[in-house]
C-alpha positions in Angstrom: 0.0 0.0 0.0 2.7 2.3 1.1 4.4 1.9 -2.7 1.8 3.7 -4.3 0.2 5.6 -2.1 1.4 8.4 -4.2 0.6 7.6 -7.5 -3.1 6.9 -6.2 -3.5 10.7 -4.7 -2.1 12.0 -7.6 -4.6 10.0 -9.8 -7.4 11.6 -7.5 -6.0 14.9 -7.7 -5.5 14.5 -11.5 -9.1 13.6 -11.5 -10.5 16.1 -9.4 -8.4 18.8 -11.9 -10.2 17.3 -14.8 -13.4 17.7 -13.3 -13.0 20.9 -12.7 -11.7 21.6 -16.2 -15.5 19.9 -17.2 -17.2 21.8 -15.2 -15.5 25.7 -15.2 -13.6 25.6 -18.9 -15.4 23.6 -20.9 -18.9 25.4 -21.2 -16.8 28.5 -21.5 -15.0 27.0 -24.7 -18.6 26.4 -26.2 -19.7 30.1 -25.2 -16.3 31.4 -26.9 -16.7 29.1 -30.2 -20.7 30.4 -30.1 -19.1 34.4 -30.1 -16.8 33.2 -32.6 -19.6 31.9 -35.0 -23.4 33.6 -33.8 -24.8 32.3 -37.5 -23.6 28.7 -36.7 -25.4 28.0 -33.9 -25.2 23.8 -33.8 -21.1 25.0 -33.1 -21.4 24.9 -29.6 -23.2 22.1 -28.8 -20.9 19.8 -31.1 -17.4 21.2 -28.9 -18.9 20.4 -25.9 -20.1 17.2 -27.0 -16.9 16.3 -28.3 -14.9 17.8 -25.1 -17.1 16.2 -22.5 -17.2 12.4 -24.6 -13.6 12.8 -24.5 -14.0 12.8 -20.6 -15.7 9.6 -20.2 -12.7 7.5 -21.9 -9.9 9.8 -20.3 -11.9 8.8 -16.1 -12.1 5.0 -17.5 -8.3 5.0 -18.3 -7.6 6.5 -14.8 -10.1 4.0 -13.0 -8.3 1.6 -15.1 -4.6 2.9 -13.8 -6.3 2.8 -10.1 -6.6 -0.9 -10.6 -3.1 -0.8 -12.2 -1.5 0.5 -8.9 -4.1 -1.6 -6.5 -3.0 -4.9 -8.6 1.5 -3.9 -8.2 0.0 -3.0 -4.1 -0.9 -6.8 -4.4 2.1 -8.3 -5.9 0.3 -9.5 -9.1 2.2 -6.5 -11.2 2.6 -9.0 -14.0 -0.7 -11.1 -14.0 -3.1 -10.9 -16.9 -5.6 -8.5 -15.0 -2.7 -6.0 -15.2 -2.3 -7.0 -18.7 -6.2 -6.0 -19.3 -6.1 -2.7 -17.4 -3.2 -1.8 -19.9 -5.1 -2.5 -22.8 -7.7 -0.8 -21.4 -5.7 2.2 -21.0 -4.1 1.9 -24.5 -8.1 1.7 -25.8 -9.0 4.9 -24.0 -6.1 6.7 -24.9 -7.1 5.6 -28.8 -10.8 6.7 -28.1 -10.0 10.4 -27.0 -7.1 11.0 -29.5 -10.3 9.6 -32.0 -13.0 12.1 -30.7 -10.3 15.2 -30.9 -9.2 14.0 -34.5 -12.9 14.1 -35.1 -13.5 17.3 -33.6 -10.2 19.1 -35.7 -12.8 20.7 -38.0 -14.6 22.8 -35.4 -11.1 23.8 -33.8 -10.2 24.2 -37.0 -12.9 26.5 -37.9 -12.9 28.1 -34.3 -8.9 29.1 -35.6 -9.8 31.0 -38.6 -11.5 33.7 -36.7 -8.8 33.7 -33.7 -6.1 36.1 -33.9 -3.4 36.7 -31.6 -4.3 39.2 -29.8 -7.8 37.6 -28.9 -5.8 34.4 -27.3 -3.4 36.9 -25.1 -5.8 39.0 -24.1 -7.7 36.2 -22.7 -5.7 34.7 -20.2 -8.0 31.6 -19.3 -7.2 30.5 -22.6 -3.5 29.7 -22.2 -4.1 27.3 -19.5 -5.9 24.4 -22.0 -3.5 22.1 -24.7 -6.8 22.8 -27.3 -5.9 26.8 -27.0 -2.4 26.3 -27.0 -2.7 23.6 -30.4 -5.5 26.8 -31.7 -2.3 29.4 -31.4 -0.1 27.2 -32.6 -2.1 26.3 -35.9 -2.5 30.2 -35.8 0.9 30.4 -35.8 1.9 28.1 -38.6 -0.7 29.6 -40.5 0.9 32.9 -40.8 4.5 31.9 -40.5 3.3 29.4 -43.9 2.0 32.7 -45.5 5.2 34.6 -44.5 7.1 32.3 -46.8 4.8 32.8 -49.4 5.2 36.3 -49.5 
């Protein structure tokens, strides 16, 4: 138990952080993407469909890595139910890179209306990989058309 004691509090914690991402940051990515786009109005519910489904797989996987940790506490590190919560992980992990790749085109479109100075002066933003992906793509985008030139 003592082993990984750790690693199961910082699964919690990571938990509890992700929760409150769902819960604070999420709805205010859909309200953003609905500012961005007022004529398109299915936008918002499809980004927070795609965020929040993306959320079921990720809890799984860390339920999954729970069981992980509880199976080393019990010396059974290498049996096959530690074999099945890897490939459980390894599915999860395939599911929510699935349902981002799928949702690409409303980041995508959420981009073309960004600039830079809309992502600095909102400082919430820079704390979320999908704003920091968004400024990069922004980035290529005109460093691409600065060759051009």
């Amino acid at each position: 138990m003592k082993e990984t004691l750790f690693l199961k509090l910082t699964l919690i914690f990571i938990g509890i952080m992700v929760l409150a991402l769902c819960i604070f940051l999420v709805p205010k990515i859909g309200n953003f993407a609905a500012e961005l786009y007022p004529d398109l109005s299915y936008l918002k519910p499809l980004i927070l469909i795609d965020m929040y489904a993306a959320a079921i797989p990720f809890y799984i996987a860390l339920y999954q890595s729970f069981n992980l940790l509880s199976y080393i506490d019990k010396k059974q590190a290498f049996s096959e139910l530690s074999v099945k919560a890897l490939k459980n992980i390894k599915f999860c992990a395939i599911t929510i890179s699935t349902l981002y790749l799928l949702g690409m085109p409303l980041y995508y479109l959420m981009s073309k209306k960004l600039t830079l100075q809309v992502l600095c002066q909102s400082t919430w933003l820079l704390y979320s990989p999908l704003w920091w992906s968004l400024f990069l793509l922004l980035f290529f985008k005109n460093f691409y058309k600065m060759l051009l030139i």
